[in-house]
DOLOKE-763405 format. One line per field, with one value per residue (C-alpha): residue number from 0; y negated, z, x negated; residue in three letters. Coordinates in pm, 1 decimal. Example, Ala and Ser with C-alpha at 12.3 -4.5 7.8 and 13.67 -1.06 7.14 Angstrom:
% residues 2
k = 0	1
c2 = 450.0	106.0
c3 = 780.0	714.0
c1 = -1230.0	-1367.0
r = ALA	SER
% end
This chain:
% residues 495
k = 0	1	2	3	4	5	6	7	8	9	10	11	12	13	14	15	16	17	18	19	20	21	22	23	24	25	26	27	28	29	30	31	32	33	34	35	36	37	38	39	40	41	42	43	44	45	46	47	48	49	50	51	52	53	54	55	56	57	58	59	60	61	62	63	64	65	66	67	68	69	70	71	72	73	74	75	76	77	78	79	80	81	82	83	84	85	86	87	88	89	90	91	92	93	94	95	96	97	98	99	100	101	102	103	104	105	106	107	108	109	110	111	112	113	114	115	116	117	118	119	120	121	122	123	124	125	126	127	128	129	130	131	132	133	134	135	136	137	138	139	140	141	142	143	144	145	146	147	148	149	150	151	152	153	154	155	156	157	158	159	160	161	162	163	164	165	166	167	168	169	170	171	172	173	174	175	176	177	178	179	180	181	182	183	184	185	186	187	188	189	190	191	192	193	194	195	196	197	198	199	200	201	202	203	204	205	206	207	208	209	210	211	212	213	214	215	216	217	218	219	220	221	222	223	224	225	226	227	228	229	230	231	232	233	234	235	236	237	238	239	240	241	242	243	244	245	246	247	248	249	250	251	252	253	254	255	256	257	258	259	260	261	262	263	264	265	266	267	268	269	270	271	272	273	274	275	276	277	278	279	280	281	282	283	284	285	286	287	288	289	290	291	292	293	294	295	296	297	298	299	300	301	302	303	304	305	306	307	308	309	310	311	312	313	314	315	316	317	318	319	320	321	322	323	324	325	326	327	328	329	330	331	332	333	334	335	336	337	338	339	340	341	342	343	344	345	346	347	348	349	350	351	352	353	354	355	356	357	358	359	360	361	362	363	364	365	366	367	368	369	370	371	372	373	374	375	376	377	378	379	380	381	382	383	384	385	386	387	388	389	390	391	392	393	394	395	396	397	398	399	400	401	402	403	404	405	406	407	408	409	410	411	412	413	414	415	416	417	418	419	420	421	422	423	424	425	426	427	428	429	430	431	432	433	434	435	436	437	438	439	440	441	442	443	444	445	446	447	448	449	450	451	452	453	454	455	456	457	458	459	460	461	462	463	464	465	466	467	468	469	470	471	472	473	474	475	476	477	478	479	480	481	482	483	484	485	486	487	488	489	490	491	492	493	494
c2 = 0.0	-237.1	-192.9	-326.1	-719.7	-779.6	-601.6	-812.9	-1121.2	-1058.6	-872.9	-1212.7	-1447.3	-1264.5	-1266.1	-1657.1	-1719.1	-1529.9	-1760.5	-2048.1	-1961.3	-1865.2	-1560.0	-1669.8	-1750.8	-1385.8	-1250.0	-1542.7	-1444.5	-1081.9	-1173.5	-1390.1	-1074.5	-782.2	-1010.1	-1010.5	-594.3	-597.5	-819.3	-606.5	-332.2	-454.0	-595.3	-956.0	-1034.2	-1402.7	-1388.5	-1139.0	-1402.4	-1733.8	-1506.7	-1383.4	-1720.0	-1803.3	-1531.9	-1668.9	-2025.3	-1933.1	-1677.8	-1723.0	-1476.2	-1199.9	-974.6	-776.6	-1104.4	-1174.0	-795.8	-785.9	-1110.3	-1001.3	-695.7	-928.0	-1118.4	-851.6	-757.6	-1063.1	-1038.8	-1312.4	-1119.2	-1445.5	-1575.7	-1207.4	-1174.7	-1481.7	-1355.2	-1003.0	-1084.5	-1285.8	-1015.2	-792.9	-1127.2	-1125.1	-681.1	-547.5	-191.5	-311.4	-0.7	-148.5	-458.4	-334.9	-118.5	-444.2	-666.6	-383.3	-313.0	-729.8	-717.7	-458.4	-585.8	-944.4	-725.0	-748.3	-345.9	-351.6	-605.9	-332.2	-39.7	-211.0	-229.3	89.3	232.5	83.9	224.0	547.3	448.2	389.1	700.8	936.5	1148.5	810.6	987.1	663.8	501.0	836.4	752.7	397.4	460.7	641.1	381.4	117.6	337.5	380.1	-9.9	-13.3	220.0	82.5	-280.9	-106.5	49.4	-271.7	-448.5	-226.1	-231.2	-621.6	-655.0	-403.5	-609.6	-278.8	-515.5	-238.6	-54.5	-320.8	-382.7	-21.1	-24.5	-371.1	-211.4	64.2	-156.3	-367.3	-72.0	-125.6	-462.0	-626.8	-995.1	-982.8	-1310.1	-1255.4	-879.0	-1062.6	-1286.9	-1055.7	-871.6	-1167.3	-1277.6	-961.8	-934.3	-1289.6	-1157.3	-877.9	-1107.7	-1038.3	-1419.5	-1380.2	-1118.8	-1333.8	-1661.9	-1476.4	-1380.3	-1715.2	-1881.4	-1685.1	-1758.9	-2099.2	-2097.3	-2044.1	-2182.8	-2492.1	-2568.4	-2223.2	-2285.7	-1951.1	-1898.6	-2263.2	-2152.7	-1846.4	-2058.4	-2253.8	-1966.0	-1842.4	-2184.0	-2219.6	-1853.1	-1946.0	-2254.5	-2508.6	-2649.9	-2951.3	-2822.6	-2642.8	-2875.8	-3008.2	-2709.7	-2667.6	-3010.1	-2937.2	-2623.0	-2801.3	-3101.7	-2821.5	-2620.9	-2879.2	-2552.4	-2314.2	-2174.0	-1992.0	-2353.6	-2532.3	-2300.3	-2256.4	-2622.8	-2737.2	-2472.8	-2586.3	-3006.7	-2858.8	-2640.5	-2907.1	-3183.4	-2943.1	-2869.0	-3199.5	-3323.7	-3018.4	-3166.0	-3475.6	-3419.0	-3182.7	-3448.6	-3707.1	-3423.2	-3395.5	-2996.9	-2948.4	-3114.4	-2953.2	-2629.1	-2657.5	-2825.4	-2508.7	-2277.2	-2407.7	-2451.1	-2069.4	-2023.5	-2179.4	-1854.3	-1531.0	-1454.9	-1752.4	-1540.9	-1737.9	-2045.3	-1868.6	-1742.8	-2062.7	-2198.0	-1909.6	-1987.8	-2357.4	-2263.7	-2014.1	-2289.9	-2479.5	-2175.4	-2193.2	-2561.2	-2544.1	-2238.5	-1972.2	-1745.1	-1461.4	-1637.2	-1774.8	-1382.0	-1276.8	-1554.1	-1507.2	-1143.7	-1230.0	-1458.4	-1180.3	-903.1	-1178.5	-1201.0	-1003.8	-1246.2	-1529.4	-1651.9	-1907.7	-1649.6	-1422.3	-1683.0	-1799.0	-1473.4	-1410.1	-1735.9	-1668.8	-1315.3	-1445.9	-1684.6	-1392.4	-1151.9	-960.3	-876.6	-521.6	-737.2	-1040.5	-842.7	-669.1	-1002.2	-1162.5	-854.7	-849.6	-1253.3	-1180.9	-893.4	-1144.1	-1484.3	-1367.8	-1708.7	-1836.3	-1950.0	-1638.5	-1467.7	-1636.4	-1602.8	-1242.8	-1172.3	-1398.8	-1172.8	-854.3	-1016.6	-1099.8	-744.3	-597.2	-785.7	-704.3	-378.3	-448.1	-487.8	-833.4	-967.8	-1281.5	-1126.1	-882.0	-1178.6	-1412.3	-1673.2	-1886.3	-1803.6	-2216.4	-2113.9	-2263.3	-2098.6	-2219.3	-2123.9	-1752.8	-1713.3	-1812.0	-1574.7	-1274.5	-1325.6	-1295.1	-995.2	-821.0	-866.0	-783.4	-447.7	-342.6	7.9	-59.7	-248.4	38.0	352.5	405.1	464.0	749.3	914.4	786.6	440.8	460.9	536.5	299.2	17.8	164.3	154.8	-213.1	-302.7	-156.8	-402.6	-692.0	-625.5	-580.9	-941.7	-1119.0	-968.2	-1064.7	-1399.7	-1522.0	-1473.3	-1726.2	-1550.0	-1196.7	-1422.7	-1629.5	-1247.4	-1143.1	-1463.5	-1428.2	-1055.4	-863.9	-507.3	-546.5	-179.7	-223.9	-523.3	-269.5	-405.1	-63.2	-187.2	137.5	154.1	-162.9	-88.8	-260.8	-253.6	-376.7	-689.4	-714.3	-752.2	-981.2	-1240.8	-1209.3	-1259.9	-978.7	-596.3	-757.7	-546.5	-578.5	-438.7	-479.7	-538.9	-503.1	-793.5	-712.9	-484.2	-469.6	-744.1	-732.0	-1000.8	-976.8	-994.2	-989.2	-755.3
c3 = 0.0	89.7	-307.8	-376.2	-464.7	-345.0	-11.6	0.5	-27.3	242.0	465.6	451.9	454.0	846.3	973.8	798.7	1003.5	1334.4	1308.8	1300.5	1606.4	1457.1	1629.1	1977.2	2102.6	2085.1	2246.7	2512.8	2492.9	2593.4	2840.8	3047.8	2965.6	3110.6	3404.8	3462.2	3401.9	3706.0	3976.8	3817.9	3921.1	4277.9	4294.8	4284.2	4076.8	4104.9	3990.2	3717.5	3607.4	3576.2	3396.0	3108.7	3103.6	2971.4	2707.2	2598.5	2544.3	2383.2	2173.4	2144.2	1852.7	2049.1	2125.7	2409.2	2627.5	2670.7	2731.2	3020.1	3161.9	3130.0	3361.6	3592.2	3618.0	3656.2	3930.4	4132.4	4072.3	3813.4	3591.4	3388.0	3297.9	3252.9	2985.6	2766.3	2758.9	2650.5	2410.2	2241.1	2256.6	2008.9	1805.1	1706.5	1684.5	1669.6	1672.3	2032.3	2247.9	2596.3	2468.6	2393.7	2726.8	2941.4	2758.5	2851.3	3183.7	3238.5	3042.1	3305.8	3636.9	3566.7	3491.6	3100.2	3078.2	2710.7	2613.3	2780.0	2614.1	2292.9	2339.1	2498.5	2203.6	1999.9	2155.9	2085.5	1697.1	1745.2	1968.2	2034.1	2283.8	2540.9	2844.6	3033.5	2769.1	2807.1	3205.8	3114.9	2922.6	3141.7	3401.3	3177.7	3153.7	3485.1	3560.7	3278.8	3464.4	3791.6	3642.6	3482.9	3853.8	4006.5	3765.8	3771.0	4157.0	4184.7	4033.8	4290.3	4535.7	4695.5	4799.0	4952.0	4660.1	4453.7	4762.7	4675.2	4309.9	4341.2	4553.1	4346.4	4064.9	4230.8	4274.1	3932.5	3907.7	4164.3	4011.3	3890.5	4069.0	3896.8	4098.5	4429.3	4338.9	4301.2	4622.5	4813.6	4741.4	4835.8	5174.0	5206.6	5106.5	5376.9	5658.9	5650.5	5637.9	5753.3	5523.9	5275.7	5339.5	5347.6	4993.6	4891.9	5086.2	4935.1	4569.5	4668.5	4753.2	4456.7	4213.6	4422.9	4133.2	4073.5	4097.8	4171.7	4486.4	4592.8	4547.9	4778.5	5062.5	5107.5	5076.1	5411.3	5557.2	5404.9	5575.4	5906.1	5958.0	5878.3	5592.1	5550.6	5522.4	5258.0	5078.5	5062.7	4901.5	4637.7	4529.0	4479.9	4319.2	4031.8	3984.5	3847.2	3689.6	3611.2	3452.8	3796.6	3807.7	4155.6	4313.5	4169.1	4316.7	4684.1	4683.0	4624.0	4869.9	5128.4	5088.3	5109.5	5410.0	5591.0	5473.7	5572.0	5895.3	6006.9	5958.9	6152.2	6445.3	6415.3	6394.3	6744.2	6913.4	6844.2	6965.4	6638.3	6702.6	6407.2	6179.2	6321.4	6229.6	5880.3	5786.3	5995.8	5825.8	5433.5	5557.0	5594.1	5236.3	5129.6	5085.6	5302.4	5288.5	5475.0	5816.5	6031.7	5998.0	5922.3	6307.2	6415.8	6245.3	6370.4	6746.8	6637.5	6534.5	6845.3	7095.5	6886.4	6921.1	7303.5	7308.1	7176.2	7417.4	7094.4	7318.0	7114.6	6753.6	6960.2	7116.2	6721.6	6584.9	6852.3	6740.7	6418.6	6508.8	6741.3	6424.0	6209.7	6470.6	6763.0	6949.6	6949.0	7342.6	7290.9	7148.1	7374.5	7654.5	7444.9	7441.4	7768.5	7890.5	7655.3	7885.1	8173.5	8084.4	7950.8	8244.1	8049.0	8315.4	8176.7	7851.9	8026.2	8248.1	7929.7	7777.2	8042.5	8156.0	7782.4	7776.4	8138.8	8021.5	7730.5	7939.6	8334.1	8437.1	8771.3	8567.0	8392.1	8682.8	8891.8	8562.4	8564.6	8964.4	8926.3	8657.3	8834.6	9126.6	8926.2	8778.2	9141.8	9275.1	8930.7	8993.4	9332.7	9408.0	9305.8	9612.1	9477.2	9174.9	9431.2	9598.1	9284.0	9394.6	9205.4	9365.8	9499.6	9671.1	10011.6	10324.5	10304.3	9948.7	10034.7	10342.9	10115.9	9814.0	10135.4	10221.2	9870.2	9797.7	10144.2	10070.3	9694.3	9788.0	10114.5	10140.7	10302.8	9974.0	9749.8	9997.9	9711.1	9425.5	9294.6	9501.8	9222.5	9239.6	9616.0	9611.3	9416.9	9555.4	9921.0	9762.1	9662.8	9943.0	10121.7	9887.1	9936.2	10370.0	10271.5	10044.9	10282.9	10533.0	10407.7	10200.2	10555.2	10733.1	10673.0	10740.3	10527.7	10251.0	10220.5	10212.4	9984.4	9724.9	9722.9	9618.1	9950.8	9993.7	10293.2	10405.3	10462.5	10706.5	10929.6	10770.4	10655.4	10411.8	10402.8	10729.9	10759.8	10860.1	10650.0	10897.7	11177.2	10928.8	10852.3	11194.8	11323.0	11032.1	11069.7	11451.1	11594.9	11716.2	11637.5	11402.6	11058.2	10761.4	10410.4	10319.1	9997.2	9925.2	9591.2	9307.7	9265.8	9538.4	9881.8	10172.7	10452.0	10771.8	11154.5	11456.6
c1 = 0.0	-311.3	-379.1	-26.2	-101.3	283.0	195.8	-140.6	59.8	330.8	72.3	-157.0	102.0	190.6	-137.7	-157.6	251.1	70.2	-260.5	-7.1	187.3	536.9	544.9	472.2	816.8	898.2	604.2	688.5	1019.4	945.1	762.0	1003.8	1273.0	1002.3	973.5	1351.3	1365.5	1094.1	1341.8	1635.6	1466.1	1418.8	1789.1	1682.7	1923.9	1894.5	1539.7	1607.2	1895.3	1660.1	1412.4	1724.3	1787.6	1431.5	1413.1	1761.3	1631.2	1325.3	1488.1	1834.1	1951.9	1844.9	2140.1	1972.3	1875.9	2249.3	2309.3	2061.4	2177.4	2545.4	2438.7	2282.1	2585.3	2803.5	2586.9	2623.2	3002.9	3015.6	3250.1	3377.7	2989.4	2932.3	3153.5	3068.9	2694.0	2820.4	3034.2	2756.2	2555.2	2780.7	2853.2	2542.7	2473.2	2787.2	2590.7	2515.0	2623.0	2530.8	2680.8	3029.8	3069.8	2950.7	3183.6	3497.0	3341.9	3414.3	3773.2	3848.0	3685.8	3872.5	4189.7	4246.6	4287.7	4397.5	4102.1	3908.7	3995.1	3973.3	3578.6	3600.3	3727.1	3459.2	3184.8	3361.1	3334.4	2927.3	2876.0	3196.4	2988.3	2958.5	3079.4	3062.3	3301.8	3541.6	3585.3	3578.7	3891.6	4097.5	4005.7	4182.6	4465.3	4514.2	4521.2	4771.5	4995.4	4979.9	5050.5	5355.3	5491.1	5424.0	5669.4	5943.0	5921.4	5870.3	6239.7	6333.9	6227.4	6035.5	5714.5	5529.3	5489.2	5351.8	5094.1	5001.1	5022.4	4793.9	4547.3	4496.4	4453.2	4228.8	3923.0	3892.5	3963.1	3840.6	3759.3	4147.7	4295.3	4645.2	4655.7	4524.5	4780.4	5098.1	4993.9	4942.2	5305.3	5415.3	5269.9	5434.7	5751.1	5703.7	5641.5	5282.4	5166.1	4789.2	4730.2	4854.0	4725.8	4369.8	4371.7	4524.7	4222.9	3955.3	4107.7	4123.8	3765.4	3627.8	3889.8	4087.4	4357.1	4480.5	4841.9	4956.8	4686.9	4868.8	5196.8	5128.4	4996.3	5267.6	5516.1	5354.6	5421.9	5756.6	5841.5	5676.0	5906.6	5591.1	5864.6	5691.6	5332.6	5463.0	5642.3	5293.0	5107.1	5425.5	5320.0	5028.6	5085.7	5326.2	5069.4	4815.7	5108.1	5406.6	5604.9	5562.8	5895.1	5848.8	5652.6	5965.4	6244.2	6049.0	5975.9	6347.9	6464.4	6248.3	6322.2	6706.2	6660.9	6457.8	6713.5	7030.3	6843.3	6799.4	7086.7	7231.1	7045.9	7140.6	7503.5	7462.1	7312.1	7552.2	7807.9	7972.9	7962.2	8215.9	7963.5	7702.0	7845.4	7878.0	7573.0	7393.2	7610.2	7527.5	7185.0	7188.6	7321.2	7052.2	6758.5	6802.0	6481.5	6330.8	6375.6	6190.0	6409.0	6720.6	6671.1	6667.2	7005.8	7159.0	7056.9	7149.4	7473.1	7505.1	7431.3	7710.8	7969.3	7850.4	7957.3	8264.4	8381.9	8342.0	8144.3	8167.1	8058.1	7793.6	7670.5	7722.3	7491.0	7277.5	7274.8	7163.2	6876.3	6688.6	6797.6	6564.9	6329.3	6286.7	6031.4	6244.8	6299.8	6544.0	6775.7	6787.4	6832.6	7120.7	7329.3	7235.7	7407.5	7695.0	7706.7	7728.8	8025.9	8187.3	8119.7	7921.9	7665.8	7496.7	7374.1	7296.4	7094.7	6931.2	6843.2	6677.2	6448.1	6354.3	6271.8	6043.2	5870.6	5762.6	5735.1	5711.4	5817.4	5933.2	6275.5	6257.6	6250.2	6512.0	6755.7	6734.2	6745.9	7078.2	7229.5	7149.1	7354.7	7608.3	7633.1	7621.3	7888.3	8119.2	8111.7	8254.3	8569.1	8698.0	8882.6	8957.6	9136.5	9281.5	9446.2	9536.5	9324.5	9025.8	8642.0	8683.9	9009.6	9074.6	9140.7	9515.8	9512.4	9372.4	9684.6	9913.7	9788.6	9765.0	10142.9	10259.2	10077.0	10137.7	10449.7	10490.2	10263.6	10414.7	10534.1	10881.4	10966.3	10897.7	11027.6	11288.4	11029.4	10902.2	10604.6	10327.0	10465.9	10430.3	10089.2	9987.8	10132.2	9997.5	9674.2	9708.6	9839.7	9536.4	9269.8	9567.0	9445.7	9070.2	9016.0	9218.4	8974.1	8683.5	8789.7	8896.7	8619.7	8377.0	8037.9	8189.6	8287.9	7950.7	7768.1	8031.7	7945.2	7607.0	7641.7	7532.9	7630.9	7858.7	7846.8	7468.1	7549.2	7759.6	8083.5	8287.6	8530.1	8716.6	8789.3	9016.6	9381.4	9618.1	9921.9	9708.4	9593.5	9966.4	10097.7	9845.3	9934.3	10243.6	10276.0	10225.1	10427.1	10738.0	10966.1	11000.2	11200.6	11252.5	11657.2	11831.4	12036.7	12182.7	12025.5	11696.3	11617.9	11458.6	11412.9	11157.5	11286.1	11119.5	11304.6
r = UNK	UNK	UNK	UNK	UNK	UNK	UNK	UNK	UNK	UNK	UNK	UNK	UNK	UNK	UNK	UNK	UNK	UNK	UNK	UNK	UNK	UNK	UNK	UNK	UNK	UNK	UNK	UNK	UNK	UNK	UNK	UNK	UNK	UNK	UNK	UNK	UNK	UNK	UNK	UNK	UNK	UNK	UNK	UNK	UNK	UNK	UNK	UNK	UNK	UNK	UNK	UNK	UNK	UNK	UNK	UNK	UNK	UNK	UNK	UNK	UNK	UNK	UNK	UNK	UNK	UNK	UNK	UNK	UNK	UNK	UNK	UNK	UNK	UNK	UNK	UNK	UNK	UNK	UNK	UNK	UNK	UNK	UNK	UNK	UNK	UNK	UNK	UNK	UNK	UNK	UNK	UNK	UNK	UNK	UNK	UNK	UNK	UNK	UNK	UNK	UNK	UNK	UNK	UNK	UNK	UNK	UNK	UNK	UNK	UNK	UNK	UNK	UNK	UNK	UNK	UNK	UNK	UNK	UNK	UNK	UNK	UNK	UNK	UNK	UNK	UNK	UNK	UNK	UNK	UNK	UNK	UNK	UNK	UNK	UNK	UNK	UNK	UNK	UNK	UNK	UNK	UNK	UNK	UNK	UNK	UNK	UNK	UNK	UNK	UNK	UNK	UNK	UNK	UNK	UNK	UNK	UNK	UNK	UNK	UNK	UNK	UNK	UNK	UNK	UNK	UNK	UNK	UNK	UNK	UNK	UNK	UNK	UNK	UNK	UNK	UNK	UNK	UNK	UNK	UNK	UNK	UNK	UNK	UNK	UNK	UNK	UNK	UNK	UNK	UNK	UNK	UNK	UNK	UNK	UNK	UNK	UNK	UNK	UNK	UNK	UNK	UNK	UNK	UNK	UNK	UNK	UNK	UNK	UNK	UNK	UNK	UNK	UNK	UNK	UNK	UNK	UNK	UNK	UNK	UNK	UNK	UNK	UNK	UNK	UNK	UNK	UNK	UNK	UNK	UNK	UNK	UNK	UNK	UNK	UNK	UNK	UNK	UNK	UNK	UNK	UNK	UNK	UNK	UNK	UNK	UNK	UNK	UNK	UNK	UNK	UNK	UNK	UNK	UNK	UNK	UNK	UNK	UNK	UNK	UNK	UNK	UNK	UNK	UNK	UNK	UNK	UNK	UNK	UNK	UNK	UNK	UNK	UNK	UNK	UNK	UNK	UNK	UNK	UNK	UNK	UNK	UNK	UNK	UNK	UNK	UNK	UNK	UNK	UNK	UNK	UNK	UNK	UNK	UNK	UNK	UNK	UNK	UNK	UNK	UNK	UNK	UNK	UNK	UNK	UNK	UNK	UNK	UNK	UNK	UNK	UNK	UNK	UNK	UNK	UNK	UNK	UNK	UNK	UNK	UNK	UNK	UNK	UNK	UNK	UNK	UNK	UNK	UNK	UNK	UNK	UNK	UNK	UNK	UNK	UNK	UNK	UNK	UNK	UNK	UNK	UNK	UNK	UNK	UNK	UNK	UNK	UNK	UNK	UNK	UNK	UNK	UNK	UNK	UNK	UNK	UNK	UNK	UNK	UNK	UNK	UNK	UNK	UNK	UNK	UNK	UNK	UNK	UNK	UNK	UNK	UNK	UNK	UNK	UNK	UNK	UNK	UNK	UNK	UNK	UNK	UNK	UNK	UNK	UNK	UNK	UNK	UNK	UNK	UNK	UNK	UNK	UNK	UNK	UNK	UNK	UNK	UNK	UNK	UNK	UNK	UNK	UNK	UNK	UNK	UNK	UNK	UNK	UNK	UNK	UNK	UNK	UNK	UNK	UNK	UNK	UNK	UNK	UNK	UNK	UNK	UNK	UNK	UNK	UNK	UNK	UNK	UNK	UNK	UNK	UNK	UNK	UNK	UNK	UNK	UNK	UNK	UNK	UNK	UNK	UNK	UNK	UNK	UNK	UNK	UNK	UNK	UNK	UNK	UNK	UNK	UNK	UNK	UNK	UNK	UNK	UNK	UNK	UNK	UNK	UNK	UNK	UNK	UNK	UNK	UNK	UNK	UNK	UNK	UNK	UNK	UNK	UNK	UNK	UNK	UNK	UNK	UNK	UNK	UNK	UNK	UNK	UNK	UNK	UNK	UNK	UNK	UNK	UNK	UNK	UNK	UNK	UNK	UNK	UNK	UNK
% end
C-alpha cells in the first residue's frame, strides 16, 4: 500500500494534520474521559462528572462522552440531565447500544414506561440477545400495569390501593414526581396528612412551582381545619397552573366552608340559634370529605340543638362529630351534657371517663365523679317522683304531696279490688311512707341529694312501717275508715 502514490498522499497528509496539532483535542479528549472511568470506578461520581464534562467540550460529537456522563448522572439520581446527555448520545450513533438502554433506563426511572420500552425495544433491533433489555422490558410493563390499577381504583375512590399500586410503581420509578404525586393525594384523602405533606415537601424541595406537589400541601391543611393556610397554598398552586382543576375546586370549597363557617359563628353568638343552624347545616353540604371540619359543624350545630332544648338532635350531631373524629374533646363533653339533661346517666358516664382517660383534668374529673352520682342515685328509688313533687319542693309542698298519695294508695280504699290491684297499691303506698320519710327529714334528705347510699349510714329503708308513718301524720291511734259515698267514690274519715 506504501507503493500506492494515493496512499502516500493521504498517509503524509496525516502525519503533515498530526505535526500540526489537529489531532490533539482527541487524544486530550481521551484523556479527560479515562480520568472520569478511574473516579467512576471509585464511585466519585462528582469527579467522574466534571471530567465527562471536559471530554464533551473538547470533543463534542463523540457519542460515548455523553453515554458515560449520562451513567454518571443517573448515578447521582439526576434522571432528567441524565436523559438529555443520553439521548444525544444515540442522536449522534444510533448503533449506540449502551446509549439506547440508558436513555430507557431514564424514560423509566422518571416514569415514562412507554417512552421506555420504545428504546427498549430498539436495543432489541441492534442485539436481540440483550438480556438486560429483556428484564428492562418487562419492568416497563409492569409500571404500565400498575398505572392502569391505580386508575381504575382512583375513580373508585379505593385510595389504599392506589398507595399500593404507586409504591410498586415507584421501585422502578423512583424519580417519577407525577406517581409521588398521586400517592401523596391519596394518603391525604385517607387522613394520613404527615405522610402526605412529606412527599409534597420533598417535591417541593427540589422543584418549588410544581403545581400539583402545591396543590397536595394545602389539601392536608384544608383537611386538618388550617382552611386559611390552605387557601394560601391553592393560590399558589393556580398562579403556576391557572387551569388546575383539583386547586380550583379545593380552593373554592375551602373560601365557602370558611365563609359558611364563620358566619355560623357569628349568627350563634348574636343568639340567632335558628340562623345559626342553617348556615352550619349548608356549611356541611358543602364537601363530606373535609372530616376534620365537618366534626366541628356538627358539634357547632349540636351545641345549637342543646340551646334550643333539641337534646336529642344535639346527642345525634354530637354522634356524628366523634364518628368523624374520635379524638375530638369538645364532642364528647357535648353529648355528655346533653345526657345528663336527659337523664341519660350510663352514657354520660361513658363520655366523660372516655374525655379523662384522654385529658385527666381536675374539671374532667369532677364532671365524671358527678355523673357517676347521678347514675347511682337514678337507679334508686326516686322519692320525689314517688311523691309528685319537684327536687326544689318545700317541706309544706312535700306534706301536702304525702297526704294525697297516702291517701290515693291506702289499702282501706282499694279492699274491694281485685287481690293484684291490692298489692300494688300496698306496695305504693309503702314508697308513698318511705319518700315522705326521708324527704322530711332534713339531714336523710340532704344524704339522699347528694347521692349517699342510705343503708350504709344505718338508715334501713325497708324496714319503715307505712301505717305507723300514717298515723303519726295524721294525729295519731285515732280510728279511721274509708266510706263510699256514691259509686266509685270514697271520703276519709277519723273515729
Amino acid at each position: 500500500l506504501l507503493r500506492d502514490p494515493i496512499t502516500v498522499r493521504i498517509f503524509s497528509h496525516a502525519q503533515f494534520l498530526l505535526k500540526c496539532g489537529v489531532f490533539l483535542p482527541f487524544r486530550e479528549a481521551e484523556s479527560f474521559k479515562e480520568q472520569g472511568n478511574a473516579y467512576y470506578a471509585k464511585k466519585d461520581y462528582n469527579e467522574a462528572y466534571n471530567y465527562y464534562t471536559k471530554a464533551i467540550d473538547t470533543c463534542p460529537n463523540n457519542a460515548s462522552y455523553y453515554g458515560n456522563r449520562a451513567a454518571t448522572l443517573m448515578m447521582l439520581g439526576r434522571f432528567r440531565e441524565a436523559l438529555g446527555d443520553a439521548q444525544q448520545s444515540v442522536r449522534l450513533d444510533d448503533r449506540f447500544v449502551r446509549g439506547h438502554l440508558r436513555e430507557g433506563k431514564c424514560h423509566l426511572s422518571l416514569g415514562n414506561a412507554m417512552a421506555a420500552s420504545r428504546c427498549f425495544q430498539r436495543v432489541l433491533e441492534l442485539d436481540h440477545k440483550n438480556t438486560q433489555a429483556q428484564q428492562e422490558l418487562k419492568n416497563a410493563s409492569t409500571v404500565l400495569e400498575y398505572e392502569k390499577i391505580a386508575e381504575v381504583d382512583f375513580e373508585k375512590r379505593d385510595f389504599r390501593k392506589v398507595v399500593f399500586c404507586m409504591d410498586r410503581a415507584l421501585e422502578f420509578a423512583p424519580a417519577c414526581h407525577r406517581f409521588k404525586i398521586l400517592k401523596a393525594e391519596c394518603l391525604a384523602l385517607l387522613g394520613r396528612y404527615p405522610e402526605a405533606q412529606s412527599v409534597a415537601s420533598d417535591i417541593l424541595r427540589m422543584d418549588s412551582t410544581n403545581a400539583d406537589a402545591l396543590y397536595v400541601r394545602g389539601l392536608c391543611l384544608y383537611y386538618e381545619d388550617c382552611i386559611e393556610k390552605a387557601v394560601q397554598f391553592f393560590v399558589q398552586a393556580l398562579r403556576m397552573a391557572p387551569d388546575h382543576e383539583k386547586a380550583c375546586l379545593a380552593c373554592r370549597n375551602a373560601k365557602a366552608l370558611k365563609a359558611k363557617k364563620e358566619d355560623g359563628n357569628k349568627a350563634f353568638k348574636e343568639g340567632n340559634y335558628k340562623l345559626a343552624h342553617e348556615l352550619y347545616t349548608e356549611a356541611l353540604g358543602i364537601d363530606p370529605n373535609n372530616i376534620k371540619t365537618n366534626a366541628k359543624l356538627y358539634c357547632n350545630r349540636g351545641t345549637v340543638n342543646s340551646k334550643l332544648r333539641k337534646l336529642e338532635e344535639a346527642i345525634d350531631d354530637c354522634t356524628n362529630a366523634v364518628k368523624l373524629d374520635d379524638t375530638y374533646i369538645k364532642a364528647y363533653l357535648r353529648r355528655a351534657q346533653c345526657y345528663m339533661d336527659t337523664e341519660q346517666y350510663e352514657d354520660a358516664v361513658r363520655d366523660y371517663e372516655k374525655v379523662y382517660q384522654t385529658e385527666k383534668t381536675k374539671e374532667h374529673k369532677q364532671l365524671l365523679k358527678n355523673a357517676q352520682v347521678e347514675l347511682k342515685k337514678s337507679k334508686r328509688k326516686d322519692y320525689y317522683k314517688i311523691l309528685g313533687v319537684d327536687k326544689n319542693a318545700s317541706e309544706d309542698e312535700i306534706k301536702k304531696a304525702y297526704r294525697k298519695r297516702a291517701l290515693m294508695h291506702h289499702p282501706d280504699r282499694h279492699s274491694g279490688a281485685s287481690a293484684e290491684v291490692q298489692k300494688e297499691e300496698e306496695k305504693k303506698f309503702k314508697e308513698v311512707g318511705e319518700a315522705f320519710t326521708i324527704l322530711s327529714d332534713p339531714k336523710k334528705k340532704a344524704r339522699y341529694d347528694s347521692g349517699q347510699d342510705l343503708e350504709e349510714d344505718g338508715l334501713n329503708v325497708g324496714e319503715f312501717d307505712a301505717n305507723n308513718i300514717f298515723k303519726a301524720f295524721f294525729g295519731g291511734p285515732g280510728g279511721f275508715s274509708f266510706e263510699a259515698s256514691g259509686p266509685g267514690n270514697f271520703f276519709f274519715q277519723f273515729g
